[in-house]
C-alpha positions in Angstrom: 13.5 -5.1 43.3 9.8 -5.7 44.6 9.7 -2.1 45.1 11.1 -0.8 42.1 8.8 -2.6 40.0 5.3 -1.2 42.7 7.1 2.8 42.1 7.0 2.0 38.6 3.5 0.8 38.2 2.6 4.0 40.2 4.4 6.2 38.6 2.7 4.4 35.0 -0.7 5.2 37.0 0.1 8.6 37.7 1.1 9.2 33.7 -2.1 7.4 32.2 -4.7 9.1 34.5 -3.6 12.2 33.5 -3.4 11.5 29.7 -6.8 10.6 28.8 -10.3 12.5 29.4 -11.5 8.7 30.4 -10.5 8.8 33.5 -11.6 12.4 34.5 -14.2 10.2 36.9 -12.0 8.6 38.8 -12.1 11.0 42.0 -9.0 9.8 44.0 -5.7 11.1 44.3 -3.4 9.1 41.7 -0.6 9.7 44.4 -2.3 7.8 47.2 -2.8 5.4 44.5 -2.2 1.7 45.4 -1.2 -1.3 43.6 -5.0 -2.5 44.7 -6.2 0.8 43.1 -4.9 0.4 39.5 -6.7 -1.7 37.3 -5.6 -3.6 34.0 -7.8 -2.0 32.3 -6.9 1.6 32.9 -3.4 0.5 31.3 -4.7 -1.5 28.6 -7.5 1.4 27.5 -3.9 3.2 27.3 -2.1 1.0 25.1 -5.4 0.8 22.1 -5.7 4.5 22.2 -2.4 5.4 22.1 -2.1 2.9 19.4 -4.4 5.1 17.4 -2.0 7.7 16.2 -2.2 11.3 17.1 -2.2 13.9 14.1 2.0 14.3 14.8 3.1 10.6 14.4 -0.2 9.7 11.8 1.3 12.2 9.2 4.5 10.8 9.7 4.1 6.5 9.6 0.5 6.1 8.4 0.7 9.0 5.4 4.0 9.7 4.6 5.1 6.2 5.1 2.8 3.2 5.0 0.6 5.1 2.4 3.4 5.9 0.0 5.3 2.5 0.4 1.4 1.0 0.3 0.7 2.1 -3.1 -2.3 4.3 -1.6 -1.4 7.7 -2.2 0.6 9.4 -4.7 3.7 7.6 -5.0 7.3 9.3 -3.7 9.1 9.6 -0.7 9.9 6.3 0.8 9.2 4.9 -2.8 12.4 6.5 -3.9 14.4 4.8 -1.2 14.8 7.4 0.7 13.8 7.9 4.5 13.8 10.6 7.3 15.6 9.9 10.5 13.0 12.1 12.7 9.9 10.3 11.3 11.5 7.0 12.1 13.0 7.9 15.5 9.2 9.7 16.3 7.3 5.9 15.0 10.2 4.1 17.0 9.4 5.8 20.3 5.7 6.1 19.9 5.2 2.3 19.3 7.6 1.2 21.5 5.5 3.5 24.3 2.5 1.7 22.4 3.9 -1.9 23.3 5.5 -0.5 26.7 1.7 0.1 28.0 0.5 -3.2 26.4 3.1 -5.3 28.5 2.3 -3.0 31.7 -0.9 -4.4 31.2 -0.1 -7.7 31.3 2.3 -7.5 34.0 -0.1 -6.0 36.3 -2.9 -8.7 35.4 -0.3 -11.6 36.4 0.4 -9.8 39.5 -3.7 -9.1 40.3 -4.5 -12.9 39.7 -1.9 -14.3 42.0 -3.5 -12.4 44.6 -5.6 -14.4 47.3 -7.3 -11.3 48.8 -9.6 -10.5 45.8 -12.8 -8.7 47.5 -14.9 -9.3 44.3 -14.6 -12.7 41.9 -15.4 -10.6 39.2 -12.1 -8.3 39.3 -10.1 -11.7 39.1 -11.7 -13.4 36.6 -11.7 -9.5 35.1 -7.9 -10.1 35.1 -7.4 -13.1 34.0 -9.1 -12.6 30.4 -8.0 -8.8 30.4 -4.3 -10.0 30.3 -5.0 -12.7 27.6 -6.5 -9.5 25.7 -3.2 -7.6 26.5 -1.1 -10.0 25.3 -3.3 -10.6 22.1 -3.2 -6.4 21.3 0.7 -6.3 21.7 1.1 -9.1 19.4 -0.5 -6.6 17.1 2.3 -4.1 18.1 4.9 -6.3 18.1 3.8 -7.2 14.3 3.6 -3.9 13.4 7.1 -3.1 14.9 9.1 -5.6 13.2 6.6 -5.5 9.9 8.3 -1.7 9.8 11.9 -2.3 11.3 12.4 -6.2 11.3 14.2 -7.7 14.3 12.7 -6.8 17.8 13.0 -7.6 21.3 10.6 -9.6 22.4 11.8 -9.7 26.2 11.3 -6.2 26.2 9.9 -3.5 28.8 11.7 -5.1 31.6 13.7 -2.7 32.7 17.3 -3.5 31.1 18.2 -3.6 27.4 17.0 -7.3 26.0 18.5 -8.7 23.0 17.1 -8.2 19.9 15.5 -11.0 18.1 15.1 -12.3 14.8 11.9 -11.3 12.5 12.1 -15.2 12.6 11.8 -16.1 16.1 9.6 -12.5 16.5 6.9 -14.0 14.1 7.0 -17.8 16.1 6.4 -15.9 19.0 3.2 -14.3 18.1 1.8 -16.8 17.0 2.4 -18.9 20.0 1.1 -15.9 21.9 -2.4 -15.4 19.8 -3.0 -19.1 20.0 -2.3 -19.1 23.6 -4.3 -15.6 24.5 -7.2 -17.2 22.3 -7.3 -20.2 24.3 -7.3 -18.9 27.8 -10.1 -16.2 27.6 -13.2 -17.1 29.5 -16.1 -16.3 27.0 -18.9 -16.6 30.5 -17.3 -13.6 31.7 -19.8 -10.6 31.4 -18.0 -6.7 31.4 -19.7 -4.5 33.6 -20.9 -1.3 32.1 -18.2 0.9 34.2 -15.9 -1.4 32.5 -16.6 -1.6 28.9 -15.5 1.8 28.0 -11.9 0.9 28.7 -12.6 -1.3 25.3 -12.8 1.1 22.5 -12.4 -2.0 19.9 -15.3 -4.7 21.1 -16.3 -3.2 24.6 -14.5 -6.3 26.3 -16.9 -8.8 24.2 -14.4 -11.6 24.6 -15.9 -13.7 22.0 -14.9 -10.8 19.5 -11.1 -10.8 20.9 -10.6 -14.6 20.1 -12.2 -13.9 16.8 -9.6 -11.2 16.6 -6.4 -13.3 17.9 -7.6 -16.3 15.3 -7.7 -13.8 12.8 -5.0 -12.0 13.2 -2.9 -15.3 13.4 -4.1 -16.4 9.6 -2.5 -13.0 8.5 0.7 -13.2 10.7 0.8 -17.4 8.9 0.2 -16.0 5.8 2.9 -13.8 6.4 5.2 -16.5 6.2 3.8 -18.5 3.3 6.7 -17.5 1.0 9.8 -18.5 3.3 8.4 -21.3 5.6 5.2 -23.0 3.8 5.3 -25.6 6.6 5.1 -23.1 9.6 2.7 -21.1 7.5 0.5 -23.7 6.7 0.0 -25.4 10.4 -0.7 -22.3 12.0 -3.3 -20.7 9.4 -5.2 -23.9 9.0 -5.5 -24.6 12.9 -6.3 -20.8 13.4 -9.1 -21.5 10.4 -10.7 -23.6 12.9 -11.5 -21.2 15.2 -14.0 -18.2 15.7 -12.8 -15.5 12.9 -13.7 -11.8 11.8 -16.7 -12.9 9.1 -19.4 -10.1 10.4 -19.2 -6.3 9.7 -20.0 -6.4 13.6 -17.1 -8.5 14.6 -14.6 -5.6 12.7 -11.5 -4.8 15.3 -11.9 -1.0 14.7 -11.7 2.7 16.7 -14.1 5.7 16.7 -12.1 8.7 15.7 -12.8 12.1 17.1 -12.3 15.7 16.6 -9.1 17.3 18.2 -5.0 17.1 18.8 -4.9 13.2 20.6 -4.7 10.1 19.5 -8.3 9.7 18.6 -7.9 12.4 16.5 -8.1 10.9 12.7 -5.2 9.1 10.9 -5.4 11.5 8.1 -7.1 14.1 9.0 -4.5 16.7 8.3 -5.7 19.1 5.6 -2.6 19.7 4.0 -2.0 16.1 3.6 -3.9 15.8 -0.4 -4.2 12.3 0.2 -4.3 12.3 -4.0 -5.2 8.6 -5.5 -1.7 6.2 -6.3 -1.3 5.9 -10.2 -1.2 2.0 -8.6 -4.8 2.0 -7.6 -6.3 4.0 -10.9 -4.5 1.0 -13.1 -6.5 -1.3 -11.2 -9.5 0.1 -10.2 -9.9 1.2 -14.6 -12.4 -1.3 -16.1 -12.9 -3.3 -13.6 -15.8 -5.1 -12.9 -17.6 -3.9 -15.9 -19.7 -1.3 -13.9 -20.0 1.4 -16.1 -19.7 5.9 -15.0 -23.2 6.5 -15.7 -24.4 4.1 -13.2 -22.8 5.3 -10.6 -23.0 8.3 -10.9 -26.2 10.9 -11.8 -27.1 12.1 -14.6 -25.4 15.5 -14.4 -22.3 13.7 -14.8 -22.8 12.1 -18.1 -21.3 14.8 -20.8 -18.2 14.1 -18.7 -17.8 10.7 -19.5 -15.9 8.9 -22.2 -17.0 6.5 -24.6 -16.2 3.0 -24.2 -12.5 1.9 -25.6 -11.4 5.6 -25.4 -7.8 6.3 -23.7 -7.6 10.0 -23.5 -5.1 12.7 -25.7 -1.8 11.3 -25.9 1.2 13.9 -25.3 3.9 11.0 -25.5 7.0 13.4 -25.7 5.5 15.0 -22.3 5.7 12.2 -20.6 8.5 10.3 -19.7 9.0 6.6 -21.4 11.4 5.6 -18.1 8.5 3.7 -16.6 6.7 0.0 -17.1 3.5 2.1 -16.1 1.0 1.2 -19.0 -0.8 3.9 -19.0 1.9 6.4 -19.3 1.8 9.3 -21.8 -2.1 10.3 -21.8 -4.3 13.0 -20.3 -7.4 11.9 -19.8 -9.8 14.6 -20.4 -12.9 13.0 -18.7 -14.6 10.3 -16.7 -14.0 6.6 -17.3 -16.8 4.3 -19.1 -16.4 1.9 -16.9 -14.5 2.1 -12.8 -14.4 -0.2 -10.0 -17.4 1.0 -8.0 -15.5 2.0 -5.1 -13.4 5.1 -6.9 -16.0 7.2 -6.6 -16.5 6.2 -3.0 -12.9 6.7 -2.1 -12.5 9.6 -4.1 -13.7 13.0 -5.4 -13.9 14.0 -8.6 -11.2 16.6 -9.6 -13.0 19.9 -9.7 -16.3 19.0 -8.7 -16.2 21.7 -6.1 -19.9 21.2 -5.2 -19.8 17.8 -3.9 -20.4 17.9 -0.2 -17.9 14.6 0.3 -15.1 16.9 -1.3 -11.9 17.7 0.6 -11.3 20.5 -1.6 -14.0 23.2 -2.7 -11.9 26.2 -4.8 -9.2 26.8 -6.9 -7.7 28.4 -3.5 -7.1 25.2 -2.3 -5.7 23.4 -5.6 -4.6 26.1 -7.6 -5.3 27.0 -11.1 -7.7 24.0 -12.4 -6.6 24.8 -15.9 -2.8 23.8 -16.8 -0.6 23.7 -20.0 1.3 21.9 -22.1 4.8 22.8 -23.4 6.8 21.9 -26.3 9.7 21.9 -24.0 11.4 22.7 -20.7 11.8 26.6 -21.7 7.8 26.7 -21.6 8.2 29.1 -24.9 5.1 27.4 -26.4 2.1 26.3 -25.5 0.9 23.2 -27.0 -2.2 23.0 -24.9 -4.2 24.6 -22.2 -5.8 21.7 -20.3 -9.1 22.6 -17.9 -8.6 19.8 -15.5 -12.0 20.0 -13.9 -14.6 16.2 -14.2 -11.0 14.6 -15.4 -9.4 11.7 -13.8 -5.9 11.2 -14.0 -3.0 9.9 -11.6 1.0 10.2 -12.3 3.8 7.8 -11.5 6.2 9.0 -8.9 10.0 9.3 -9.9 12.3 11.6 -10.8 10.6 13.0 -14.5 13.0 15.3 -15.4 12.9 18.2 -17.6 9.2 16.9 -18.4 8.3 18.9 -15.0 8.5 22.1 -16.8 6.9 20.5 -19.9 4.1 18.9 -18.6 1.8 20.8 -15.7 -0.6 18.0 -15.2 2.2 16.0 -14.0 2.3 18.1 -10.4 -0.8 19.0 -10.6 -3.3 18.4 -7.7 -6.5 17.8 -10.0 -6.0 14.1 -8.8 -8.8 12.2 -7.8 -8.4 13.2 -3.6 -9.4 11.0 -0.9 -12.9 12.0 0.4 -14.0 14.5 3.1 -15.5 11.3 5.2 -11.9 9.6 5.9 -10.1 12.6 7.0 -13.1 14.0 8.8 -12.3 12.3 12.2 -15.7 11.2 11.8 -14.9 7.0 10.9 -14.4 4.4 13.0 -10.0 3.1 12.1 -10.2 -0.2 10.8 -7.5 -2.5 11.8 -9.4 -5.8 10.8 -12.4 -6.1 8.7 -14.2 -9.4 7.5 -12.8 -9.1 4.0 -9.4 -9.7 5.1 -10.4 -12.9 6.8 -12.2 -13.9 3.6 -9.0 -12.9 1.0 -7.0 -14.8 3.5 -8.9 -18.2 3.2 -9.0 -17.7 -0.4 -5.1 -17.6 -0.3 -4.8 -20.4 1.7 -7.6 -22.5 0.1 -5.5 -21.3 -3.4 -2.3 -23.2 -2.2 -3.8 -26.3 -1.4 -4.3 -25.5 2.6 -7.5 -26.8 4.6 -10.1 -23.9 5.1 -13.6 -23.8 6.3 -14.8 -22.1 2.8 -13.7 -22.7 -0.7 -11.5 -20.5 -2.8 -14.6 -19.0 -4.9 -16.8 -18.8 -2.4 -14.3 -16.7 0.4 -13.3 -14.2 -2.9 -16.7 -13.6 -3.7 -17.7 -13.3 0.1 -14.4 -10.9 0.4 -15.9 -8.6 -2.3 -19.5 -8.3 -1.3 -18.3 -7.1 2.0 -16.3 -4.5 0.9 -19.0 -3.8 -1.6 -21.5 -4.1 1.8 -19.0 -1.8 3.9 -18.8 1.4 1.1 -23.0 0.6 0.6 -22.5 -0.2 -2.8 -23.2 -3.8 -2.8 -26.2 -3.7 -5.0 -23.1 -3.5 -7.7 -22.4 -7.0 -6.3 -23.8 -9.9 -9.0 -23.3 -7.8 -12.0 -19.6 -7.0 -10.7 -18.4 -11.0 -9.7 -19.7 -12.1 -13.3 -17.6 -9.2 -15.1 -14.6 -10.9 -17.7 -13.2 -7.1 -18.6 -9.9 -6.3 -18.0 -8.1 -3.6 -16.3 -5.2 -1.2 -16.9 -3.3 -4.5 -15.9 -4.6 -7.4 -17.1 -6.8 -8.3 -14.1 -10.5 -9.4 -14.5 -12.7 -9.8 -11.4 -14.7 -13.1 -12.4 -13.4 -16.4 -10.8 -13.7 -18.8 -13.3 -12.2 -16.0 -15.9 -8.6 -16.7 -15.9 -7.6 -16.4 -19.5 -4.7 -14.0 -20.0 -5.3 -10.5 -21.7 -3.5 -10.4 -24.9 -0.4 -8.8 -25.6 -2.1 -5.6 -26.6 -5.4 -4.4 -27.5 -6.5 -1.7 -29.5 -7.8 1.6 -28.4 -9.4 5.1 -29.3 -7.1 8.3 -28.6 -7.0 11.8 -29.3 -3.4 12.7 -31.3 -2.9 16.0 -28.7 -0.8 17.5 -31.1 -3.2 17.2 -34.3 -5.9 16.9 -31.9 -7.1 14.3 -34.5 -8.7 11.3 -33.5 -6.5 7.9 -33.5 -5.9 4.2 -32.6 -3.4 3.3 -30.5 -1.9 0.2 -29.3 -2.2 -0.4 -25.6 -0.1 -2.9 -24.3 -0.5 -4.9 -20.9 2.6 -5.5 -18.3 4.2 -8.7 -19.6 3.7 -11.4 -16.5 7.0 -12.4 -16.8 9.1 -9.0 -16.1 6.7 -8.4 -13.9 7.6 -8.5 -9.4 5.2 -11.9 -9.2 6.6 -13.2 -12.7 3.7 -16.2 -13.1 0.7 -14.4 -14.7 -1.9 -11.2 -14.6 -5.2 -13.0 -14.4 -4.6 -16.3 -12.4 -6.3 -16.5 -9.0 -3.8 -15.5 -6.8 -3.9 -12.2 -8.5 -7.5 -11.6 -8.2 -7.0 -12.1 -4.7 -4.4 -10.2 -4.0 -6.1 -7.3 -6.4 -9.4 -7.3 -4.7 -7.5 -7.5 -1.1 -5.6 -4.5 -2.1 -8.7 -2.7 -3.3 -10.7 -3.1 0.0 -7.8 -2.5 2.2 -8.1 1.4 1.1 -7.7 3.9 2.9 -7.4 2.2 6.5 -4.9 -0.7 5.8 -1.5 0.8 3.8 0.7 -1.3 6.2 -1.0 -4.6 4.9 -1.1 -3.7 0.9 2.4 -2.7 1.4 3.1 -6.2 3.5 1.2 -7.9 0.6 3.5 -6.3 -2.1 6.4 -7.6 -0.2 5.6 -10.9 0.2 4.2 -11.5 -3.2 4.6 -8.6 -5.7 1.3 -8.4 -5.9 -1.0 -6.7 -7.5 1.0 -5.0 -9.8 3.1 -1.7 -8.6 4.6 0.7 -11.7 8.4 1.1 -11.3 9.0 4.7 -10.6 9.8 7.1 -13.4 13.8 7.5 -14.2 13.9 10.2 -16.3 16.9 10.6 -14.1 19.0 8.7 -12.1 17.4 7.9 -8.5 20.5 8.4 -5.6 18.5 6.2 -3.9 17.5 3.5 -6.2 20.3 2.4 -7.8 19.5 -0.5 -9.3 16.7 1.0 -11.2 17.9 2.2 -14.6 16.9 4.2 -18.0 17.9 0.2 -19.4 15.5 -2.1 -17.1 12.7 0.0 -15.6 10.6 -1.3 -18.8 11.8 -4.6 -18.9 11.8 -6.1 -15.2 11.1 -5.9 -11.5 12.8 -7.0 -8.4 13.1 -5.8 -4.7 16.0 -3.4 -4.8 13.2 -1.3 -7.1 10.9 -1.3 -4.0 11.3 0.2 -0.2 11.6 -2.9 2.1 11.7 -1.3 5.8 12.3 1.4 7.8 15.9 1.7 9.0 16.2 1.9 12.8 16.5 5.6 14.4 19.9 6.7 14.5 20.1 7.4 17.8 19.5 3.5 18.8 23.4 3.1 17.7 24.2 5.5 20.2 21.8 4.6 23.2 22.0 0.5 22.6 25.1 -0.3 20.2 25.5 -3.7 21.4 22.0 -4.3 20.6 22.1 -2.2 17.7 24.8 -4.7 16.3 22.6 -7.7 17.3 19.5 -6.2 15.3 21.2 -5.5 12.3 23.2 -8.8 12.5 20.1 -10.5 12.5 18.4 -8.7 9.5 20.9 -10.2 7.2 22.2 -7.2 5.3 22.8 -3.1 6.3 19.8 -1.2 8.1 18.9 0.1 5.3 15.7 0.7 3.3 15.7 -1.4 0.7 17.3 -4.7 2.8 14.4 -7.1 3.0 12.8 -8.5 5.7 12.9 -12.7 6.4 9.5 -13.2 5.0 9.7 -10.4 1.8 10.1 -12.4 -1.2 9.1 -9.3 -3.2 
């Protein structure tokens, strides 16, 4: 057995020094190799870069997946219940690889410290913190694993098929593991420069991986906060005591780079639009109080819309099917007023000559100008819509015969994520001060010990993602703002008064082309996913979290949404039935929310029936209803 496991350490060798250009300086012959000769952090280098997505499996889990069922891209796919066995059965194998490499690493480092013949103190004390590191980045796997596909098994990698465990005892596991990882890591021990490379997150600055593992435990606590308070609440407020992710510089996050590997950026693939979620634009409207003409210069300003206006309402163009309160408007220019980060994130439709733009001609978008029909035959035109300095996002769903009708519905004169995050030229952010700070606001919010009060982590939570787009000089004016967005939602703190029922607003009649007022009614709390309110402080929270988290963090808003129903997510349009989402109906997708609207999970790859079906059994045993998509996970509430 002793043997088996030293042929397949090599053979692990061999693979990863001929997978990554890092290594192209080691000048010995990975054949002759020895179990002296391979060090932890070769295999652990392995695991964070691997980790990173290359352009096949990005498009496939971090786009088409964790984006859609994030609310951060244009919403369909998963979001109509429906799921693709390759993409899952390509995630499954990738991260299981991911979490394969991560245990190798840990393996090896066990084996290295029990030695007695070190020639160098360094290499074992090397070892000793590198395989506290290794356990605290497979943690990280293993969370994202079972946060896709639920039950997992944690005695995995050993060379026989484990029994899969329960998201249950999966999540009591990590956090065992960060807390233990955190606590054995030997802060006094300086990385050589040969060896910091192999660290493409902190360089092997230990101090910044028990700021990760005490972080990253207060999200996997919080995780639980809906189904097992006590758990929850033990774990996050001991991890609150320790070092956490409160500086820009103490970020966990990975330089992307040109090319076909898995450096290469998350969503970096050019026919991927990336378009803004109608989600995001209800939030983002209003919010903060910062008006257009602020932000932008003043060649924008005969594009933007006076205060109060809603745009030119087509309401029999657009389908009624949806709780989305924004529904049944074009609107024909720039907002008065936007969350400062929109025009960060994204372009403006049609503004070809903006170096930050994806997108730079009609060739790339099609015709910017699209019409309005008085019905599906398209016999006549009711208007002829130039789409270019608009802003305007669509629900996803099934719209029907208003397809045909309505051309702005499909079209891709959406606000489009920016050149910069598809560019391969960011660094992928997996943890980022603002998280840590929305976190403590949560838990300070439920009555939990934290080192900072509520107000004071949400406002610190803000002003670094303000700080991180280089916008923060927004900062003061934008924590003090009282106006409402698309949903209800303010930004200040102490500003918790409910919106009314409806407020009225400027339109454009599109079929007079008259000027009008017009009603606009907010999401009632109580039909909606969350059910308690639209401007208490758990919302704000949960609405600035989801905010900052764009573009790099889909998994989390999507995790967030589950948990809570938070912030608030538009049920998809029904202007037909959805095979896939059954329960949603023509009679309740106005009136009320609950999870069987939503995509809970991944199902497992087919072929894990067929290769494990004992274990197969176990997993699905253990997720409490079918492997299926919408069959929640233990902790999603939502």
């Amino acid at each position: 057995m002793k043997k088996r496991q030293i042929l397949y350490t090599f053979l692990a060798a061999i693979m990863l020094l001929g997978a990554c250009s890092d290594f192209e300086d080691i000048n010995k012959d990975p054949n002759a190799a020895n179990e002296d000769d391979i060090k932890v952090q070769y295999i652990l280098n392995k695991a964070i870069t691997d980790a990173q997505q290359d352009p096949h499996i990005a498009e496939r889990a971090f786009v088409l997946y964790w984006r859609r069922a994030g609310r951060q891209d244009r919403s369909g796919g998963i979001n109509l219940g429906t799921y693709n066995n390759d993409w899952s059965s390509d995630y499954y194998r990738y991260v299981s690889e991911w979490m394969r490499s991560a245990t190798q690493a840990v393996d090896l480092a066990e084996k290295q410290i029990e030695k007695d013949d070190f020639a160098v103190e360094y290499d074992r004390q090397m070892a000793k913190n590198l395989k506290e590191v290794a356990r605290i980045w497979r943690a990280y796997l293993m969370s994202e694993f079972s946060d896709n596909f639920g039950p997992l098994p944690i005695e995995a990698f050993k060379g026989t098929n484990p029994e899969f465990s329960s998201v249950k005892d999966v999540y009591y596991f990590l956090l065992d593991e960060l807390k233990d990882a955190a606590a054995n890591i030997d802060v006094n021990v300086t990385p050589q420069d040969v060896d910091k490379k192999f660290d493409r997150a902190y360089e092997f600055n230990f101090s910044k991986w028990i700021k990760y593992a005490n972080s990253m435990r207060m999200r996997l606590a919080m995780r639980l906060s809906e189904v097992d308070e006590a758990k929850a609440k033990s774990e996050f407020e001991d991890a609150a005591q320790g070092a956490l992710i409160l500086e820009a510089g103490d970020m966990f996050s990975v330089q992307e780079r040109d090319g076909w590997d898995p450096l290469a950026g998350v969503m970096s693939r050019p026919w991927n639009a990336l378009l803004m979620s109608n989600t995001l634009n209800n939030l983002m409207i209003n919010l903060g109080g910062i008006k257009s003409a602020d932000q932008l210069d003043a060649s924008y300003s005969s594009y933007i819309k006076p205060q109060g206006y809603m745009g030119v309402r087509y309401q029999n163009q657009f389908s009624t099917y949806t709780n989305d309160p924004s529904i049944g408007f074009v609107f024909d220019g720039l907002h008065y007023s936007i969350d400062p980060r929109a025009y960060q994130l994204y372009s403006i439709p049609g503004d070809f000559s903006n170096s930050n733009a994806q997108f730079t001609s009609e060739d790339d978008l099609g015709p910017i100008e699209r019409s309005i029909f008085a019905d599906k035959d398209q016999k006549e035109e009711i208007a002829k819509i130039n789409l270019a300095f608009t802003w305007n996002t669509m629900p996803g769903g099934s719209w029907g015969d208003m397809s045909a009708m309505n051309q702005v519905i499909g079209s891709l004169y959406n606000p489009i994520l920016v050149k910069k995050y598809r560019n391969h030229s960011q660094r992928r952010v997996f943890f980022a001060a603002w998280e840590t700070y929305f976190l403590l606001a949560e838990a300070s919010v439920r009555g939990w010990t934290t080192p900072v009060a509520a107000k004071e982590a949400y406002e610190r939570g803000i002003k670094a993602n303000l700080e991180y787009h280089g916008i923060d000089k927004f900062y003061d004016s934008y924590i003090a703002s009282t106006d409402y967005n698309r949903v209800g939602t303010s930004v200040k703190w102490d500003h918790t008064t409910e919106p009314p029922s409806t407020v009225e607003v400027d339109i454009i009649n599109g079929y007079t082309k008259q000027p009008a007022k017009y009603a606009y009614t907010y999401p009632v709390a109580s039909q909606t996913s969350y059910g308690k309110a639209l401007n208490d402080h758990m919302t704000k929270i949960i609405t600035q979290k989801f905010i900052a988290q764009n573009p790099w963090l889909p998994l989390e808003t999507w995790n967030d949404y589950r948990r809570l129903g938070l912030p608030f997510f538009e049920n998809m349009v029904v202007e037909n039935p959805l095979t896939d989402l059954p329960a949603l109906t023509k009679d309740n997708v106005k009136t009320t929310q609950q999870r069987a609207f939503f995509p809970q999970r991944l199902k497992y790859p087919a072929s894990l029936e067929n290769s494990n079906p004992e274990g197969y059994k176990k997993a699905v045993e253990l997720l409490g209803g079918p492997d299926a998509v919408l069959t929640p996970l233990w902790w999603a509430k939502h």
